[in-house]
N, C-alpha and C positions, 0 to 999 in steps of 0.2 A: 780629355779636357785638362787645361793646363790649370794645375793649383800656384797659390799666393806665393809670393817667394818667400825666405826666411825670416824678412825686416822685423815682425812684430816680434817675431820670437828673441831675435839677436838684442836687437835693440832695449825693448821696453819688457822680456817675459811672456807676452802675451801665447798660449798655444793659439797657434791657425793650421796645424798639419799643413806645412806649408814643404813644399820642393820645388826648385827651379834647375833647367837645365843651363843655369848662365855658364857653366864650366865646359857648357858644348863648345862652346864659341872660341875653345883653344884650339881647334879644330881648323879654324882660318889661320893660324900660326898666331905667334904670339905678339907681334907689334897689332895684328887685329882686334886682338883679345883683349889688349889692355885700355886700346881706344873706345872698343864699344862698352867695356867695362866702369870704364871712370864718366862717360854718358850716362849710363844706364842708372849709376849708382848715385851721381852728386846731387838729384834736385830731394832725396829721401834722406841723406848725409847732411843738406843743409835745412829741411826741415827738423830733423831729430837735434839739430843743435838751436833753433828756435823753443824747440821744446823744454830741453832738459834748464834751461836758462830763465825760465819764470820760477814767481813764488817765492821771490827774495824778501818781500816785503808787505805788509798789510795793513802800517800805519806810517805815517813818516812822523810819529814821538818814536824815540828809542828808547828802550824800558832804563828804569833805574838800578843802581846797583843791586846786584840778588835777586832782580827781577827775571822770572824767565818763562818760554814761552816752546811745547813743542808740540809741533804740528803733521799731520799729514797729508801730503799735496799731491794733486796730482791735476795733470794740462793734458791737456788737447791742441795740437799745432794744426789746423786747418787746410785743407790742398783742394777742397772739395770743385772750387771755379777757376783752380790754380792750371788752366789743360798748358799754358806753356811750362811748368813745372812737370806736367802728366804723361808727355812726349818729347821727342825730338827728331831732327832731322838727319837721317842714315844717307851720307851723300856716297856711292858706292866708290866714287873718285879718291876720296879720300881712306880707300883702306887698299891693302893690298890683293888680296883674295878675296875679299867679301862680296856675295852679288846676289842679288832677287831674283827668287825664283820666276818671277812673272815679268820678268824681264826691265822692269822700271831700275833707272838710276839712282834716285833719290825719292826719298820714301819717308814719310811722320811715324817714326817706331815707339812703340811703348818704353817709357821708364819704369823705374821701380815703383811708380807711384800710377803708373797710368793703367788702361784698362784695352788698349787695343795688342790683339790676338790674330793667329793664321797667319803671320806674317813668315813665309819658310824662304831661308835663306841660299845657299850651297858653295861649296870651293870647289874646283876643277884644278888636275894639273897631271901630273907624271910620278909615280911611283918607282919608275926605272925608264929607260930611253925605251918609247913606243910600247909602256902600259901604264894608259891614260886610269887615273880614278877621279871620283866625285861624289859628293859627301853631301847630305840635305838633313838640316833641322828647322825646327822652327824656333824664333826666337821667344824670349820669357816676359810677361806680360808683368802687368805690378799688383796694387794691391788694391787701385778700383773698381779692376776686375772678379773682385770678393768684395764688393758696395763697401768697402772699406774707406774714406774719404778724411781722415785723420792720423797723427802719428800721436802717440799715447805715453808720460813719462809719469815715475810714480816715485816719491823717496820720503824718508822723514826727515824733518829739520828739527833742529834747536837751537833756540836762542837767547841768550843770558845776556842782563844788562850788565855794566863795566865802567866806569868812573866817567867822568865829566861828559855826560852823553854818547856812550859808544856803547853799542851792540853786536858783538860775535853771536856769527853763524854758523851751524854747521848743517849738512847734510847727507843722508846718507840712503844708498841702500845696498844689502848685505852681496854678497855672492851668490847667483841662483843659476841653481843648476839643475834643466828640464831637459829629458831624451840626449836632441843632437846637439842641445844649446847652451848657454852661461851670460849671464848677465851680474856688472856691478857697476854702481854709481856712487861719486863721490864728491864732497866740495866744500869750498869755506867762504863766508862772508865776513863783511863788516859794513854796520850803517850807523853816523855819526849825524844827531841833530844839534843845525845850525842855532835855530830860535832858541835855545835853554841857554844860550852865550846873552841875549838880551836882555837889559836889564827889568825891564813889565814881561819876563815869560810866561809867567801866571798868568796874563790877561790877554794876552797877545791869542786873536782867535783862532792859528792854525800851527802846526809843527811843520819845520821845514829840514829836510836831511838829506845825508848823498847816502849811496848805497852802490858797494863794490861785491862783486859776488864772482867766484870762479868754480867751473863744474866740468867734470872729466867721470865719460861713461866708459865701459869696457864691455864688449860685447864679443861672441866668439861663435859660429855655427859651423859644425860639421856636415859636409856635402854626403851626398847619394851617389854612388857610382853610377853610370851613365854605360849604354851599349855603347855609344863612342868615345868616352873616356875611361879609362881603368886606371889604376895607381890605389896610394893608400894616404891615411892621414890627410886630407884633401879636407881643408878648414878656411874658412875667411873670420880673420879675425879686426875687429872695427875699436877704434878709439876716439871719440870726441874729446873736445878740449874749446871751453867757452868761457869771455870774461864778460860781464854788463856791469856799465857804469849808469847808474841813474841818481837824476833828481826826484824827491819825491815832496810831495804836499799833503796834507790831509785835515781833516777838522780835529776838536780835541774834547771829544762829546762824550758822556760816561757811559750810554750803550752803543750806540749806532754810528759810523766814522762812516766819513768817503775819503778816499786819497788818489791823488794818481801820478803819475809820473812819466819821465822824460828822459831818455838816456839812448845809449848804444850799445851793439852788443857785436863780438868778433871773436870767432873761432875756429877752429880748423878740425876737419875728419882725417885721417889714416886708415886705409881699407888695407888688409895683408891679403895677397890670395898665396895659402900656405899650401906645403903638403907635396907631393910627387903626384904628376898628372901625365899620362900615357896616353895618346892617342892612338887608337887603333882601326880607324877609319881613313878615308879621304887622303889626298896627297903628300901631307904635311906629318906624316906619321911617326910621332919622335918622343922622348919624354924627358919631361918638365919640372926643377927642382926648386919650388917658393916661385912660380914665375914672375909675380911683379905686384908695386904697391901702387896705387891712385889715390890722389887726397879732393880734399874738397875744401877752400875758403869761403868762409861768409863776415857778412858786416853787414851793417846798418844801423838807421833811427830808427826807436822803436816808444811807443806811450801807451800808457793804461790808463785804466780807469776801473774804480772798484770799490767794495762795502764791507765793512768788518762790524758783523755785531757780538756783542760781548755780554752773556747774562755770566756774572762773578766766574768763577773756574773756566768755563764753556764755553770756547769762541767759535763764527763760523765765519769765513772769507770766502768772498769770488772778486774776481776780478777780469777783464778782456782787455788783450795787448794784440795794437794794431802794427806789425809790423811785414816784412817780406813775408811772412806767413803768421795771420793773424792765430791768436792763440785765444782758448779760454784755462784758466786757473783757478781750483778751489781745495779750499782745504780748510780740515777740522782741526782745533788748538786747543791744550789746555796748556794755560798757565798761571803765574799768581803775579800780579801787581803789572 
């Protein structure tokens, strides 16, 4: 039975004893390899940048000078009814040597997110003039096939007020490093409210602010050798890189807030597939040095909606962002003023 692939781990920390054989797949050579690769990888690539890109925000007042505020957040990006996100379509036409073993052309294969399995593929060709080989695996299923139905980001913030309405952010999480894996996350904000420029801001019923935020993950997992792949050092190493612009609203109530907000958010993945990779199966039998990188863009409009209550020191926030992959966000804060 095939386990989870690495995402939870690379990505967010999380253990799932997870191994995939997605490094078989250089076994169809390497323009095949990088095609099914950057399929396989961009709808989990541009959920995990949905992710790491909430929690910039919990009120739209910005604190006052010396005021500060740190919390620990953590989201959930949503895929669970997402099946065009969960699959894709393996047109055999468009690769070089790729082909189903059951003979069909084109075929709905599992992504990194999705849950369908058995799918065994193979290459055919000539090792030398008249000794035919051929090479069968099965391809790598994702990660709802482990009832896994979310992608998971986790980091602390902090936030100090700053002269004429402005608030610095930052966020952070450290360098972790589990078994075959490594994770870090990083990033900085700013949100500036507009209503404290008014002259009634004291009475004026809501705080209104923009909120720029930029976050950049680091993630790195090292592969399992494979009976048809051999070599060493054999790592994919992932970088996210996310900016959101929002507007935000909220009331200006002394326990209980709602805010929500409106904005955009655009980022980009870089996947490295590192390391020496030797094939010693099938046709195409050669080896391979860093063979190739696949990214991923994402964009869109995105809006929440959410609740900040606050007894003195001890705050608590949730919030749900409806975006290309809806999100939930919460997080516990202490701060003063």
């Amino acid at each position: 039975m095939k386990r989870v692939f690495f995402l939870l781990v690379v990505l967010f920390g999380i253990q799932a004893n997870a191994q995939s054989n997605i490094n078989e797949i250089l076994a169809a050579g390497l323009n095949d390899a990088e095609r099914f690769t950057n399929d396989y990888l961009a709808p989990v690539s541009e959920g995990a940048m949905h992710s790491i890109s909430n929690g910039w925000y919990n009120h739209g007042k910005a604190k006052p000078l010396g005021g500060f505020e740190i919390s620990i957040i953590g989201n959930m990006a949503n895929f669970k009814n997402k099946n065009d996100k969960k699959a894709f379509t393996l047109n055999t036409a468009d690769y070089e040597n790729l082909q189903f073993e059951d003979g069909s052309t084109s075929k709905m294969i599992s992504s990194a997110l999705g849950d369908i399995d058995g799918v065994i593929v193979f290459v055919e060709g000539e090792i030398a003039p008249g000794v035919p080989a051929r090479e069968e695996f099965e391809l790598p299923t994702g990660l709802a096939s482990e009832n896994i139905n979310f992608i998971p980001s986790a980091f602390v913030q902090a936030s100090v007020g700053l002269i004429k309405g402005t608030e610095l952010k930052v966020r952070f999480l450290p360098k972790i490093n589990a078994e075959e894996s490594s994770i870090g996350l990083y990033g900085v904000g700013i949100q500036h409210e507009f209503t404290q420029h008014l002259p009634a801001e004291k009475i004026f019923p809501v705080a209104i602010s923009g909120v720029i935020g930029y976050s950049h993950l680091d993630g790195t997992y090292d592969f399992t050798n494979t009976n048809i792949i051999a070599g060493s050092d054999q790592r994919i190493d992932m970088k996210l890189n996310t900016w959101v612009f929002q507007a935000v609203v909220s009331t200006k109530l002394p326990i209980i807030n709602f805010y929500g907000g409106l904005g955009y958010l655009k980022g980009k993945s870089t996947t490295d597939i590192l390391g020496t990779y030797t094939v010693q199966s099938g046709p195409f039998q050669q080896t391979y040095e860093n063979p190739f990188s696949v990214s991923k863009d994402a964009s869109g409009v995105r809006a929440n909606i959410g609740t900040k209550l606050k007894l003195g020191f001890f705050r608590l926030h949730a919030d749900y962002t409806v975006a290309e992959f809806n999100s939930l966000s919460v997080g516990v804060n202490f701060g003063f003023r």
